[in-house]
Structure formats: C-alpha cells, structure tokens
Backbone as XML, in Angstrom:
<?xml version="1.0"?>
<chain id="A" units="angstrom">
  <residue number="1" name="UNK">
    <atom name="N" x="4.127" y="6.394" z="17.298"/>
    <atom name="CA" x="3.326" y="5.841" z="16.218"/>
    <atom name="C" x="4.032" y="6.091" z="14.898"/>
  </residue>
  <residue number="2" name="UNK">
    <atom name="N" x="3.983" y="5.158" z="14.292"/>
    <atom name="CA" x="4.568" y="5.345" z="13.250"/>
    <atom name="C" x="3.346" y="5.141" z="11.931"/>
  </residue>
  <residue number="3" name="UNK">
    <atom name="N" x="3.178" y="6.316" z="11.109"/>
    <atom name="CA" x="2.477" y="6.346" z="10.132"/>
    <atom name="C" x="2.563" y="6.025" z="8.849"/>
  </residue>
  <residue number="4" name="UNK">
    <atom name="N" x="2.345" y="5.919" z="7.518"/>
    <atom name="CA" x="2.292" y="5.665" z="6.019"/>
    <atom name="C" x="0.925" y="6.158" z="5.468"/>
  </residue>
  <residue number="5" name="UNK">
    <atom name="N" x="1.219" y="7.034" z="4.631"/>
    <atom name="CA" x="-0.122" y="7.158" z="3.633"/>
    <atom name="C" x="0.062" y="7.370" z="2.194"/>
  </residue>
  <residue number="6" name="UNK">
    <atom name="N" x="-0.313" y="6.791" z="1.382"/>
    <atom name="CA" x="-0.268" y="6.363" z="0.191"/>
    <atom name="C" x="-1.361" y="6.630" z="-0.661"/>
  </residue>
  <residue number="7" name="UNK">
    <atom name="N" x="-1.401" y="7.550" z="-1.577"/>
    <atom name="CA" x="-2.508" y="8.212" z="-2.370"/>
    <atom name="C" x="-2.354" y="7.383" z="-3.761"/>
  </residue>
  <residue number="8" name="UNK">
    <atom name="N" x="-3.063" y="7.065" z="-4.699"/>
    <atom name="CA" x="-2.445" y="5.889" z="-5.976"/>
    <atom name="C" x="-3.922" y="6.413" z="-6.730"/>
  </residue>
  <residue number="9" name="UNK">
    <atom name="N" x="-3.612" y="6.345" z="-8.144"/>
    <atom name="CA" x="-4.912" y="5.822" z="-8.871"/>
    <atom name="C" x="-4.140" y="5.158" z="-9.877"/>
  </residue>
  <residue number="10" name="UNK">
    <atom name="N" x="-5.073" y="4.464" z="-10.353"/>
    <atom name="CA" x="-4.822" y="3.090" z="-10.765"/>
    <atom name="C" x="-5.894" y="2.843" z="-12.330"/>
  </residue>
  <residue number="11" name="UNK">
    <atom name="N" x="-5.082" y="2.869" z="-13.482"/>
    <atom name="CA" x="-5.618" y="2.794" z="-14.950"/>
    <atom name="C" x="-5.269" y="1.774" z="-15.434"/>
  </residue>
  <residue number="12" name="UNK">
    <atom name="N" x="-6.082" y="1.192" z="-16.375"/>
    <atom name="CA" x="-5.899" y="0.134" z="-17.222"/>
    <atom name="C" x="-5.374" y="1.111" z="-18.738"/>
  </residue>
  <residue number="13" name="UNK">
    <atom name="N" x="-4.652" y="0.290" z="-19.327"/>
    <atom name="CA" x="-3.582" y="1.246" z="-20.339"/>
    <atom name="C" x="-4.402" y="1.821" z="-21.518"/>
  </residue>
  <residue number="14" name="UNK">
    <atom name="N" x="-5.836" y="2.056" z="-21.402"/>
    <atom name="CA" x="-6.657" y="2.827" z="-22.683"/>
    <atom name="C" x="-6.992" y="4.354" z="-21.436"/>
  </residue>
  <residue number="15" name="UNK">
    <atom name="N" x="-6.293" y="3.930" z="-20.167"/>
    <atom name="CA" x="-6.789" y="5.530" z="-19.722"/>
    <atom name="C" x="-8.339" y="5.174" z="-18.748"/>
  </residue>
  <residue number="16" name="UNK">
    <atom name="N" x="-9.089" y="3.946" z="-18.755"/>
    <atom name="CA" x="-9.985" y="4.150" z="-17.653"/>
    <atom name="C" x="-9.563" y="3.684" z="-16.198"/>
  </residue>
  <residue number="17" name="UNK">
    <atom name="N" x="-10.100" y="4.773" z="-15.935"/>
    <atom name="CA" x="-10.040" y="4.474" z="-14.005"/>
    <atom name="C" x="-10.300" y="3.238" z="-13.633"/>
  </residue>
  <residue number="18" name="UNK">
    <atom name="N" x="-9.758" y="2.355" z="-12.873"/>
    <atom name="CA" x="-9.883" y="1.350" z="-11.957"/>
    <atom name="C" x="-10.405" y="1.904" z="-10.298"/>
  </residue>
  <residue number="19" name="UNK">
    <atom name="N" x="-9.329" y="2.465" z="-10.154"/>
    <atom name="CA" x="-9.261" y="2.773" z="-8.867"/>
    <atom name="C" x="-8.389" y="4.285" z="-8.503"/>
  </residue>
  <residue number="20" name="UNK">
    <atom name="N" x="-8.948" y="5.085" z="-7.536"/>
    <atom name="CA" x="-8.232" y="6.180" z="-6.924"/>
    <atom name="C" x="-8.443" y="6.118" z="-5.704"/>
  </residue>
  <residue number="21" name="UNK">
    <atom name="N" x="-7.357" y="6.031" z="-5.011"/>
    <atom name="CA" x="-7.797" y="6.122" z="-3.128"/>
    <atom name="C" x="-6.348" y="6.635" z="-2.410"/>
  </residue>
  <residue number="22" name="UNK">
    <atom name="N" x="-6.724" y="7.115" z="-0.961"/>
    <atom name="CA" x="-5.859" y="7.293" z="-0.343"/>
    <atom name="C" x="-5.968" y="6.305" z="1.045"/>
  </residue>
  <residue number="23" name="UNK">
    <atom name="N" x="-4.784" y="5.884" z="1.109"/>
    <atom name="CA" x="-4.876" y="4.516" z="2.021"/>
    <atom name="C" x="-3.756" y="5.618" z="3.161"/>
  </residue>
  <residue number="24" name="UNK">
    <atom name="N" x="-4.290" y="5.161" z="4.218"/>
    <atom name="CA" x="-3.329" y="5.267" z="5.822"/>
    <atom name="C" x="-3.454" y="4.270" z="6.650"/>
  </residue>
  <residue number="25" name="UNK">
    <atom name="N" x="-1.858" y="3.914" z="7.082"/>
    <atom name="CA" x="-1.671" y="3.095" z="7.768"/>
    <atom name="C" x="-1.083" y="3.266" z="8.896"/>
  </residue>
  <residue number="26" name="UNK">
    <atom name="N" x="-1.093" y="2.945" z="10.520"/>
    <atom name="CA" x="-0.276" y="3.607" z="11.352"/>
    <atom name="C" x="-0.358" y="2.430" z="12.102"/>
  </residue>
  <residue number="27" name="UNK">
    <atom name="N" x="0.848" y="2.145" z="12.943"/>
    <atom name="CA" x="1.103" y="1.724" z="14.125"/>
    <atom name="C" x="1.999" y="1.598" z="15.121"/>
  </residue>
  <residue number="28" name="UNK">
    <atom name="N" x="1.470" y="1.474" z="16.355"/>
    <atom name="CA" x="2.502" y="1.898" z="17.343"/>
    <atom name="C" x="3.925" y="1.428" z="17.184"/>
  </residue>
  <residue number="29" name="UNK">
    <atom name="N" x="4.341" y="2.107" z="17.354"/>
    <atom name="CA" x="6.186" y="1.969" z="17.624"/>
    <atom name="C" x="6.711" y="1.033" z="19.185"/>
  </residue>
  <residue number="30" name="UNK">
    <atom name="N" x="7.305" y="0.437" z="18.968"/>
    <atom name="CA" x="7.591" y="-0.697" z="20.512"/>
    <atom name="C" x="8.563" y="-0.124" z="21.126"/>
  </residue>
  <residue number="31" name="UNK">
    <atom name="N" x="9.478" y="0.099" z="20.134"/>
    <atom name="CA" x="10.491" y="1.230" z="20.690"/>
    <atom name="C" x="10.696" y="2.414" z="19.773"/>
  </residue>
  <residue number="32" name="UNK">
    <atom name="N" x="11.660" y="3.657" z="20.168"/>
    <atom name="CA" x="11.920" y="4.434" z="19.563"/>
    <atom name="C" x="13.315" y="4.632" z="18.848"/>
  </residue>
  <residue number="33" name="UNK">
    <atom name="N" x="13.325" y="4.015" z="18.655"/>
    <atom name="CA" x="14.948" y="3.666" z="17.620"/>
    <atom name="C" x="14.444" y="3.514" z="15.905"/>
  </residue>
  <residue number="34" name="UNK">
    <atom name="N" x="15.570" y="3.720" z="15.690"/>
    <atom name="CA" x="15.547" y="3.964" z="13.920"/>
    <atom name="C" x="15.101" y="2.369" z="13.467"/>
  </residue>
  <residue number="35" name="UNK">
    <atom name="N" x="15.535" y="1.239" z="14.143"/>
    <atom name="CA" x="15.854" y="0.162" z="13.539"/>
    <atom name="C" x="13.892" y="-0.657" z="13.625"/>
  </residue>
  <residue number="36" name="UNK">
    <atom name="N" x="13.509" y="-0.391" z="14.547"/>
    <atom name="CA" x="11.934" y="-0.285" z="14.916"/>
    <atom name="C" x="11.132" y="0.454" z="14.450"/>
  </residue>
  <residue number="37" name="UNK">
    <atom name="N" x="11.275" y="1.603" z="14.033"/>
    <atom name="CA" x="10.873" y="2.698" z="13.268"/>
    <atom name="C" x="10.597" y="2.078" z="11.906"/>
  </residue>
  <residue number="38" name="UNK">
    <atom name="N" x="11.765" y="1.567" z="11.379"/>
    <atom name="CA" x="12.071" y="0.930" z="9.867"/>
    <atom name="C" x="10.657" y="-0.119" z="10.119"/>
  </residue>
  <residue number="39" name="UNK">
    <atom name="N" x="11.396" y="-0.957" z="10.760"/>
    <atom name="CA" x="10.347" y="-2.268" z="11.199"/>
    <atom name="C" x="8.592" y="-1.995" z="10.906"/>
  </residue>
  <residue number="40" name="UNK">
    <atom name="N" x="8.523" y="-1.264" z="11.931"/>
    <atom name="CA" x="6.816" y="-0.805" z="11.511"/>
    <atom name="C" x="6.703" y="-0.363" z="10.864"/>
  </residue>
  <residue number="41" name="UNK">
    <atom name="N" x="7.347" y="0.698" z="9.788"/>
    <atom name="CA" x="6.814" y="1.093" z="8.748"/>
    <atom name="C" x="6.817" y="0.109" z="7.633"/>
  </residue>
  <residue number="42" name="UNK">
    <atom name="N" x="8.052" y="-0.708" z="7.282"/>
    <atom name="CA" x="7.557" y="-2.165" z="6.490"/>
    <atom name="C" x="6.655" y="-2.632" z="6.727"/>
  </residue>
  <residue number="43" name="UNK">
    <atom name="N" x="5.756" y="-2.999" z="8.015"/>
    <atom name="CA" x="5.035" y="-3.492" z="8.138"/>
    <atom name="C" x="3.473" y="-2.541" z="7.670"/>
  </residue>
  <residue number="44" name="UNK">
    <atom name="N" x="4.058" y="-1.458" z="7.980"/>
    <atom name="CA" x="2.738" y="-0.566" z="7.151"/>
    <atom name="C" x="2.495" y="-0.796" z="6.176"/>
  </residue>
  <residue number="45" name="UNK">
    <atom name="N" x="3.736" y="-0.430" z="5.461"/>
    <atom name="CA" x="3.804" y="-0.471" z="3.795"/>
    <atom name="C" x="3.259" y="-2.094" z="3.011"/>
  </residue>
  <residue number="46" name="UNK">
    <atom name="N" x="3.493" y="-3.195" z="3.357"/>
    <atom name="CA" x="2.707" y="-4.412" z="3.169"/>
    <atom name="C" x="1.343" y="-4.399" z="3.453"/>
  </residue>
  <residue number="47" name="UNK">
    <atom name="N" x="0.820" y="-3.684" z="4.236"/>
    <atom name="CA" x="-0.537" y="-3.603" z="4.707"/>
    <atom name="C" x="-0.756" y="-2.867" z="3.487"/>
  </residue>
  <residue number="48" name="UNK">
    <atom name="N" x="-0.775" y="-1.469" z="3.396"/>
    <atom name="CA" x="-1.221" y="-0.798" z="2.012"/>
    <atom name="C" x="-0.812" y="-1.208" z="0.580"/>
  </residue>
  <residue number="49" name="UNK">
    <atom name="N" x="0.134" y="-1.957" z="0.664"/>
    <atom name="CA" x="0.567" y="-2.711" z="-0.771"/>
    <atom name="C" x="-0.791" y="-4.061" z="-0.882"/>
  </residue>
  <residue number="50" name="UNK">
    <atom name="N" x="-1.426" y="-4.457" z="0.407"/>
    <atom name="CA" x="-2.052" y="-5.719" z="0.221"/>
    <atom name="C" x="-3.466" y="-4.972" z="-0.190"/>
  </residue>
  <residue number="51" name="UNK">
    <atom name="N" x="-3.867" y="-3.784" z="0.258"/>
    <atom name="CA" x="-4.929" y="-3.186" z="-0.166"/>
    <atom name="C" x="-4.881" y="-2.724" z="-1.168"/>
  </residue>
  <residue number="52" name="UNK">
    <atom name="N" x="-3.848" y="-2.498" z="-1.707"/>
    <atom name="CA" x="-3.564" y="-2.007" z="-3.076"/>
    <atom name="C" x="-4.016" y="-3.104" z="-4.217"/>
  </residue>
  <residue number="53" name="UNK">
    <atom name="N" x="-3.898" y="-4.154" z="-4.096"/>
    <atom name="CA" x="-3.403" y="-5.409" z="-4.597"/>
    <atom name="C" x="-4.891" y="-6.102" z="-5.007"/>
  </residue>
  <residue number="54" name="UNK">
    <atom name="N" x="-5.906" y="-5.450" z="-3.890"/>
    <atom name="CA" x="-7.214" y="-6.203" z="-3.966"/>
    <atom name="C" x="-8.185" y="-5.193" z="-5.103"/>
  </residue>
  <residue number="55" name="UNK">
    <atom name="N" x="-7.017" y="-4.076" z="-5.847"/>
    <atom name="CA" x="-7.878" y="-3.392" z="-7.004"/>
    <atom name="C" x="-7.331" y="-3.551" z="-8.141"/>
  </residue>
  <residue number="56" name="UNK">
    <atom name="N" x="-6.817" y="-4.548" z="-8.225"/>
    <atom name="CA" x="-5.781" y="-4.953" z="-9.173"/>
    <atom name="C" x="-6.497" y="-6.015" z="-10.094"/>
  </residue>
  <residue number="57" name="UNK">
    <atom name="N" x="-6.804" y="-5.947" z="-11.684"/>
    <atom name="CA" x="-7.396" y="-6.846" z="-11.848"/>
    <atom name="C" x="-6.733" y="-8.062" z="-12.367"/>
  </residue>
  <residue number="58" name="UNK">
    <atom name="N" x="-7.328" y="-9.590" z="-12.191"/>
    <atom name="CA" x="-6.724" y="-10.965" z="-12.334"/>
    <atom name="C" x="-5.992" y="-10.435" z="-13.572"/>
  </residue>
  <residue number="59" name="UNK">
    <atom name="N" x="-4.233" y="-11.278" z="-13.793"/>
    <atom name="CA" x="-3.852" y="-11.232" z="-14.641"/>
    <atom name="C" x="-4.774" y="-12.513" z="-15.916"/>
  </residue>
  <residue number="60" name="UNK">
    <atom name="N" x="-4.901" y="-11.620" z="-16.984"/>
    <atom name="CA" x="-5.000" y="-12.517" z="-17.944"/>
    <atom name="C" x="-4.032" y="-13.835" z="-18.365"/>
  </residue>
  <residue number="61" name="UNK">
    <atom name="N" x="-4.653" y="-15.302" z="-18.583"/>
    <atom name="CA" x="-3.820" y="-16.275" z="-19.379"/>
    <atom name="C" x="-2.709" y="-16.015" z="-19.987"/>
  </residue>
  <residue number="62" name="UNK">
    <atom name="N" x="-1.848" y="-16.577" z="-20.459"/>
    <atom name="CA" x="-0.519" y="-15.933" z="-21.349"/>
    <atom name="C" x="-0.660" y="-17.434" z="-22.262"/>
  </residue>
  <residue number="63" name="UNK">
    <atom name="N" x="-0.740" y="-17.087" z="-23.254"/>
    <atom name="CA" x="-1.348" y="-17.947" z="-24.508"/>
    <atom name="C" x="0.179" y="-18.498" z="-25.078"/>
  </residue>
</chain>
C-alpha cells in the first residue's frame, strides 16, 4: 500500500481561515518496484490536490 497524507491550512491574505485539514490517501501497490510505487503515489497526490482544490475560493474577474 502505498500512502500520502497531507496536513494544509489555507488563508485568504488578511489572515482568515478558509480551511485546515488533514487529508490521507492510500492505495494498493500492483507491484513492488520503485517505478509503481512512484505511480500510485502520483495518483494519491492528485486525489488530495483535487480535495484540496474544492476549498479554494472562485478566482475573482481580472478587470
């Protein structure tokens, strides 16, 4: 199994909290080689980047 956990908090630039969480992600390994290893953990890391992403607020217009 290959794991990822990712702790983040997340401010808007006057200093208030948006968001604080700790995200874990794991999944099985197909094989045990470095090159598969890599593999699933990219694939972790997109999973917690996409949860990351859903506390993110809409960018504003650019005028």
């Amino acid at each position: 199994t290959a794991s990822l956990q990712v702790t983040f908090r997340l401010e808007q630039s006057d200093g208030t909290l948006l968001a604080a969480k700790t995200i874990t992600q794991s999944r099985p390994l197909n094989e045990r080689t470095p090159t598969a290893f890599a593999q699933t953990q990219s694939a972790n890391l997109a999973s917690v980047a996409a949860e990351i992403a859903k506390f993110l607020p809409n960018p504003s217009p650019s005028k």
